[in-house]
N, C-alpha and C positions, 0 to 999 in steps of 0.2 A: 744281349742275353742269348746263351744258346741254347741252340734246339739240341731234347734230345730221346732217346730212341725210346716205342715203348718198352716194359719191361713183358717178357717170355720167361715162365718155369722152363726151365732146364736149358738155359741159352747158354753156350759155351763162347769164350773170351774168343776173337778174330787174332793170329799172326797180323803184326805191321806189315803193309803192303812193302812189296821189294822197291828198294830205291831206285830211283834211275840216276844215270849217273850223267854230270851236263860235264859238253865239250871243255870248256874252263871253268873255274872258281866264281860263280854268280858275282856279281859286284855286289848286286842288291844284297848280299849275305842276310838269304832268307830263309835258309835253310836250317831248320834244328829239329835234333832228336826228340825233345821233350814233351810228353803229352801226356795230360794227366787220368789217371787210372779211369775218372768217370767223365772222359772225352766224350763228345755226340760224334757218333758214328756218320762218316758220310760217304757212301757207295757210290764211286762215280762209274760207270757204264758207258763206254767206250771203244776206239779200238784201239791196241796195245799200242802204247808206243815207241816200240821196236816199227811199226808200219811205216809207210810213208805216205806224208800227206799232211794238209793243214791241220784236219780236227784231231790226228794224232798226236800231233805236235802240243797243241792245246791240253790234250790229256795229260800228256809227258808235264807242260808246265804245273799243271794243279799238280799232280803228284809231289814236285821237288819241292814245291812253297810250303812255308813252315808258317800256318795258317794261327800259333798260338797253342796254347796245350789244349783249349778249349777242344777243336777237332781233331777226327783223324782219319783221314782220308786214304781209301781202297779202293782199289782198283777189281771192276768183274769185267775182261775184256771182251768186245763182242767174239762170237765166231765167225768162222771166213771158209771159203768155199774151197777146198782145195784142188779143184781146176776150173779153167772158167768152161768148162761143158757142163756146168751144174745145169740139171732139167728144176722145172719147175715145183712140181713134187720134191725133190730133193733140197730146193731153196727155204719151200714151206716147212720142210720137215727142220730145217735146221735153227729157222727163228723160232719154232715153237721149241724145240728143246733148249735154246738159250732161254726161253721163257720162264721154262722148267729148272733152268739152273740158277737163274734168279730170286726165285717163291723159293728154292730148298736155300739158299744162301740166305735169304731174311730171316728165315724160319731160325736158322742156326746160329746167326750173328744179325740181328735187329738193328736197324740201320734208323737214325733220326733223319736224313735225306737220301734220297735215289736221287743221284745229276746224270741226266739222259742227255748225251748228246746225240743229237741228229739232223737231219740232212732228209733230200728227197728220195721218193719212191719207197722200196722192198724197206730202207732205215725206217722211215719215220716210222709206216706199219706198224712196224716190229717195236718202234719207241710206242706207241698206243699200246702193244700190247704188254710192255716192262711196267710203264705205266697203271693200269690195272692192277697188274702185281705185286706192286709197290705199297701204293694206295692199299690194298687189302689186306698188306703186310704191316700198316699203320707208319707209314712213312710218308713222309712228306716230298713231294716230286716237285723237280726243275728240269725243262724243259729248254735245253740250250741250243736253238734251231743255227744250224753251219749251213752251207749250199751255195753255192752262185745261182742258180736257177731254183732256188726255193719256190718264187714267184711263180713262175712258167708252170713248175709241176702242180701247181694248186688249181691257176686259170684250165691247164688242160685237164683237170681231174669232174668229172661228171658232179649231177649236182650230189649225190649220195655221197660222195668223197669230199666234196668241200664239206658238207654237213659235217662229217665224221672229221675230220681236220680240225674243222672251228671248236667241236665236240672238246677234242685231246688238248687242245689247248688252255680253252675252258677251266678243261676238270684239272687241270696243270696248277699246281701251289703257287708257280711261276714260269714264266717263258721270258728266257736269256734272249735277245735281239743284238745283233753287233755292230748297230749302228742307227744311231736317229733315222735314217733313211729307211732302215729293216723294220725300225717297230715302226712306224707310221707305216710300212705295209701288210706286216703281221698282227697289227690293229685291224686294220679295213678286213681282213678273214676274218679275223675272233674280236670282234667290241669289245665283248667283255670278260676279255683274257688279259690276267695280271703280267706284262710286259716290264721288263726293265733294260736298260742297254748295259754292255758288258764288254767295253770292245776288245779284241785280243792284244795282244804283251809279246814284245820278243825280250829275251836276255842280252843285256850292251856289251858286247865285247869292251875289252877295255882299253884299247885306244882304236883310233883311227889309222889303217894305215896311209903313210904317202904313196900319190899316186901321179897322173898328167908325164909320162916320160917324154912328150911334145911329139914322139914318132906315130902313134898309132892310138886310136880309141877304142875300148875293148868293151864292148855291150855280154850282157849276161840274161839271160832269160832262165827261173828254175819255175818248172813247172811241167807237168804229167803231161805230155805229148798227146794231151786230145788237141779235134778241130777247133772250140767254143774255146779255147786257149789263144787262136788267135794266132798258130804255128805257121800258117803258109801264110796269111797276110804278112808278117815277118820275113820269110825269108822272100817274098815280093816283094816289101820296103828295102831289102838288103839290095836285090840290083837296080833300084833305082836311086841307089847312093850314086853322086857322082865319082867316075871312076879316079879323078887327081885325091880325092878323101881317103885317105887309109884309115881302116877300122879293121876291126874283129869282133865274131860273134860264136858265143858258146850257147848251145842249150844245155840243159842237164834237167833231168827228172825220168820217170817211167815211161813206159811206152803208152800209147795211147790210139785214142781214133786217128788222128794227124798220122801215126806212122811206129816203126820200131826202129832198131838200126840201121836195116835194111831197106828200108823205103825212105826214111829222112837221108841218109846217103845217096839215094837214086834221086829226092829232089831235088836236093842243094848240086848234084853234078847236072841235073837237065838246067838251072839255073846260072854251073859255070860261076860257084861260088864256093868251089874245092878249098881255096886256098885264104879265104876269109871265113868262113861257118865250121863249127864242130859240133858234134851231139856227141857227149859225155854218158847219156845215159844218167840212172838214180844213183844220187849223192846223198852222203847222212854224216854228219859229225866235222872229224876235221877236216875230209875232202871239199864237203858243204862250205867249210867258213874260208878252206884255202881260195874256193872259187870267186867268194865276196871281197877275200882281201886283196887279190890280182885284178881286178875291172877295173873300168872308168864309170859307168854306165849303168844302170838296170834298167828292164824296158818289158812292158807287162802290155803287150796287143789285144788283153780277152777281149772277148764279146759279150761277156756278162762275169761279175762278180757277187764277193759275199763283201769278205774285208781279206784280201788274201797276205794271209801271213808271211810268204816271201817277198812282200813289195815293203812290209814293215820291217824283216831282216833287214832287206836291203838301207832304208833308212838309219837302222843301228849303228851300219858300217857306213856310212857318212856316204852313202850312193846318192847321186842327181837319179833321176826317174822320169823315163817316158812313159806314160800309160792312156790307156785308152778312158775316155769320161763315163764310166760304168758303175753300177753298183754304188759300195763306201767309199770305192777310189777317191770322189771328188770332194769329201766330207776328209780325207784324210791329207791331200795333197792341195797347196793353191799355186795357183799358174808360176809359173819365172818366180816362185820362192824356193821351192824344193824340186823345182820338176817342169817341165812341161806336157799338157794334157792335149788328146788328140780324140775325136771321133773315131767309135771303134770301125773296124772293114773297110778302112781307106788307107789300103798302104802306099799310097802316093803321100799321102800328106804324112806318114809315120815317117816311110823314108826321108820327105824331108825335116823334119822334126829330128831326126836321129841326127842326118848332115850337121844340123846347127850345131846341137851339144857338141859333136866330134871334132866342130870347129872353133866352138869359142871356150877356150879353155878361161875366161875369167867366170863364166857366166856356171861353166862346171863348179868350179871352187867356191861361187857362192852358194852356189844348190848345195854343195855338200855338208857345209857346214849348216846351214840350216835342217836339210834333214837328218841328221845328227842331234841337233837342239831339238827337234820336234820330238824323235825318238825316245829321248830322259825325258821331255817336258809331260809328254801325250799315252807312252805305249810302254813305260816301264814293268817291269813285272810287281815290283813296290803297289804303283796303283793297282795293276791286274788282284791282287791279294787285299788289297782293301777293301778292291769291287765284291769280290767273292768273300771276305766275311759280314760286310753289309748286309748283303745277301743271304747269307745264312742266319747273323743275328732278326733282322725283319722276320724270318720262316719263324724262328726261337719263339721272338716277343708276339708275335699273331700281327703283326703289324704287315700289310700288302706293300710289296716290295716298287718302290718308286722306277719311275723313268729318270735314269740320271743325262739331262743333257748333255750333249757332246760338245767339245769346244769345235768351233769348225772355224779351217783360216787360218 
């Protein structure tokens, strides 16, 4: 049953949010135009995604899926800083006036659900205070917490902050968790905050390409060039590959704490690993998927996790995976099926964990096919669109939206 918005005198009819347009033809052919005139409105609040990064990505997915004519889904993108010299006044000044563009955007087009996505620190805030405005706008709010350090920011947050935390949760119609691991800790904050798991969805390329050319193994790392990424333990694992092992290794994403061009270039030459490492820098589209379809390899060193959406690309594309045992990692990956798993900040033991893959090309080709089958089996976007009308129908019927177990294994 769906949920839907209340009614406002003089509410003028919302433009269909702008399409986004995916690298290929969804297999899941999920997408359609049709939604019918008395659709429940549902405002997702996010950041565009044109951005880069996980929870963008996520955003981009809700927007393309063709959730039924029942909804119809819109996009209000956050705002963004335009340098990072933003003072602090300046930062405050700018989530309150996203505040402000959210109460005048309900006010004018009545939305039966606000979907907040958020993450730590300045985000969440700023989702308590969407939140509020939501709610007061007679809409129903979902609270879909992203982060690898969601945790960390809560433990360090004074007790007046977790208060307020557990508060926003609470008062949340629902809180999205991305994995059995997330809600059993997003539990222990909030009791008695309605929790449900959600976990995220890549789009399956459609086929697999061929890969093993037997000369060289080619590892791939996409991700934002912070520390907590796990970047120099990585490129430390890289020189204690033994030197008869041929490999290669690309980074690609933003720059970050770890370094920009000019500093990951200055590590990888003090480490005398010129001629094996590259950093490509931010990738989006078909660069992105050219990058997946030329590897052998995906290899994720974080130091803490959410459920990170380039380790489930990576699966799409029939990648084996080394990752560190963090966060959803080990709820999504099991040992010598899809991947081998390492203890994170030991790039003695990454590098040798890398050596193996590089060297056993049967044990590659089983990993890939299997994380391939987990990919359709686990992370489609099919399911992703089931999870999220479930979800919505439960807000509709007044029904508290369940924890749906995760399969793990």
């Amino acid at each position: 049953m769906p949920v839907h918005a209340p009614s406002c005198p003089g509410t003028s009819s919302a433009a269909a949010a702008r399409p986004v347009v995916p690298t290929w033809a969804p297999v899941d052919a999920l997408i359609r135009p049709r939604v019918a005139a008395d659709a429940a409105r549902v405002l997702v609040v996010g950041p565009s995604p044109e951005m880069v990064g996980g929870m963008a990505s996520v955003v981009g997915q809700m927007l393309e899926l063709d959730l039924g004519p029942e909804y119809r889904l819109e996009l209000l993108p956050f705002t963004h800083a335009a340098n990072e010299c933003e003072t602090l006044p300046g930062k405050l000044r700018r989530h309150l006036e996203h505040g402000d563009a959210l109460r005048r955007r309900l006010r004018a087009q009545p939305a039966a659900v606000v979907h907040l996505h958020t993450c730590s620190g300045f985000t969440f805030w700023r989702s308590l205070l969407d939140l509020r405005v939501a709610q007061g706008c007679g809409a129903r709010v979902v609270l879909h917490v992203h982060g690898a350090a969601f945790d960390s920011f809560h433990a360090a947050a004074g007790a007046a902050a977790r208060a307020l935390i557990r508060w926003g949760m609470t008062r949340a119609d629902a809180v999205v968790a991305l994995s059995e691991s997330w809600r059993a800790k997003l539990h222990a904050m909030a009791p008695r905050a309605r929790i449900t798991v959600v976990e995220n969805a890549v789009e399956l390329p459609p086929a697999v390409p061929r890969r093993y050319d037997g000369q060289s193994c080619r590892f791939l790392l996409l991700a934002k060039m912070d520390t907590w990424k796990g970047i120099d333990d990585l490129l430390d694992a890289c020189t204690l590959i033994p030197a008869g092992i041929s490999f290669g290794l690309t980074l690609a994403g933003p720059p970050g704490s770890a370094g920009d061009a000019g500093t990951l270039a200055a590590k990888i030459r003090r480490r005398h690993l010129q001629q094996r490492v590259r950093y490509v820098g931010p990738v989006q589209g078909r660069a992105k998927d050219g990058l997946f379809a030329e590897v052998d390899v995906y290899v994720q060193p974080s130091h803490h996790e959410g459920m990170p959406l380039a380790l489930l690309e990576a699966l799409a594309w029939g990648l084996p995976v080394v990752a560190t045992r963090v966060g959803a990692v080990p709820e999504v990956l099991t040992e010598e099926r899809e991947g081998l798993l390492v203890p994170p900040q030991e790039p003695e033991l990454l590098g040798r964990t890398m050596a193996r893959l590089a060297t056993d090309g049967q044990l590659r080709s089983a990993c890939s096919a299997a994380a391939r089958r987990l990919a359709e089996d686990r992370f489609s976007l099919r399911r992703f669109r089931q999870d999220l009308r479930a979800l919505y129908d439960a807000l509709g019927s007044g029904a508290l939206p369940g924890t749906r177990v995760c399969p793990v294994g």
